[in-house]
N, C-alpha and C positions, 0 to 999 in steps of 0.2 A: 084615320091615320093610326090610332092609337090601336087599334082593331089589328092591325099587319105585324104590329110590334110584340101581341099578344105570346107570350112563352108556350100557350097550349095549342098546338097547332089546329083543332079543330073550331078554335074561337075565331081566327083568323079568316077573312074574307076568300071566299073563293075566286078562282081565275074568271069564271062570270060574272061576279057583281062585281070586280073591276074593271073588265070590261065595258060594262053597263055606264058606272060611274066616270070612269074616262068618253065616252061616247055622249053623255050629257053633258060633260065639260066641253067639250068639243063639239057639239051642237050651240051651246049656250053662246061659245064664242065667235063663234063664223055666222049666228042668224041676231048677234046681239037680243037674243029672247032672255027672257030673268027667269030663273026657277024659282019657284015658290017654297020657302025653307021658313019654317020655323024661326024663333027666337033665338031658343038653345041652339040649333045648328049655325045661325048666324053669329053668334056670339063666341063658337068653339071655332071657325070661319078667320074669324078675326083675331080672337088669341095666335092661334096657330100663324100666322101671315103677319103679326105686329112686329113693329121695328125693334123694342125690346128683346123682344124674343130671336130676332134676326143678329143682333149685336151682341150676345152675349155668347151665338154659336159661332160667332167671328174672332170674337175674343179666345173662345176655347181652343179653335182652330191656331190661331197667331200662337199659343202658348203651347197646341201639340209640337207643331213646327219650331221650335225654340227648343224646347226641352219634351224633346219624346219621350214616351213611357219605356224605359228600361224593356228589353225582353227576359223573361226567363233565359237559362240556360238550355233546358229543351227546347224550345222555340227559338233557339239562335240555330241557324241551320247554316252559318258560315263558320267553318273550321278550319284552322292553319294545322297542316302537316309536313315534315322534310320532307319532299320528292327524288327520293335517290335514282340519277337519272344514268350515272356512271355505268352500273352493270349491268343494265340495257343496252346502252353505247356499246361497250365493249364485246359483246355477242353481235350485232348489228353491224359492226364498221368493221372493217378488215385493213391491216397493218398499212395497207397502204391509204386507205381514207385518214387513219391516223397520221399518217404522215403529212397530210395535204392539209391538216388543221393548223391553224396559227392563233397562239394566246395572245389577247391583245389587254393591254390594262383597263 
């Protein structure tokens, strides 16, 4: 996992040995067979999948949802502008559509 997260993109797992590693998870599961893992990999296994570590990304999430992180101002890509919609109208409607409009409060 920590492999995929890697900043230098050639550190990172190729689309084959994800592959691979999805495909022996999915063997593993549908023949109930155990792969043979190491310590270290068992133990990285079990960090990764503990309830700690599941609780404190729920936590984080409850307090993104709460209080989101601000956007920048370039990153805010909704903008209010006055759409003057009049001198449209007025090239478009002809005296007598104007006439047929009714202001309502």
């Amino acid at each position: 996992m920590k492999r995929c997260w890697d900043p230098i993109p050639t550190n990172r797992p190729t689309a084959k040995e994800l592959e691979n590693q999805f495909w022996n998870l999915f063997n593993v599961l549908n023949n109930n067979n155990s792969i043979e893992l190491s310590e270290d990999r068992q133990l990285e296994i079990k960090e990764a999948f503990s309830q700690e570590r599941e609780d404190k990304w729920k936590a984080r999430l409850a307090e993104l949802a709460t209080n989101p992180i601000p956007m920048k101002r370039s990153q805010n890509m909704l903008t209010s502008k006055r759409l003057d919609y009049s001198q449209y109208l007025s090239q478009k409607l002809t005296v007598d559509d104007w006439n047929k409009l009714k202001l309502t409060d």
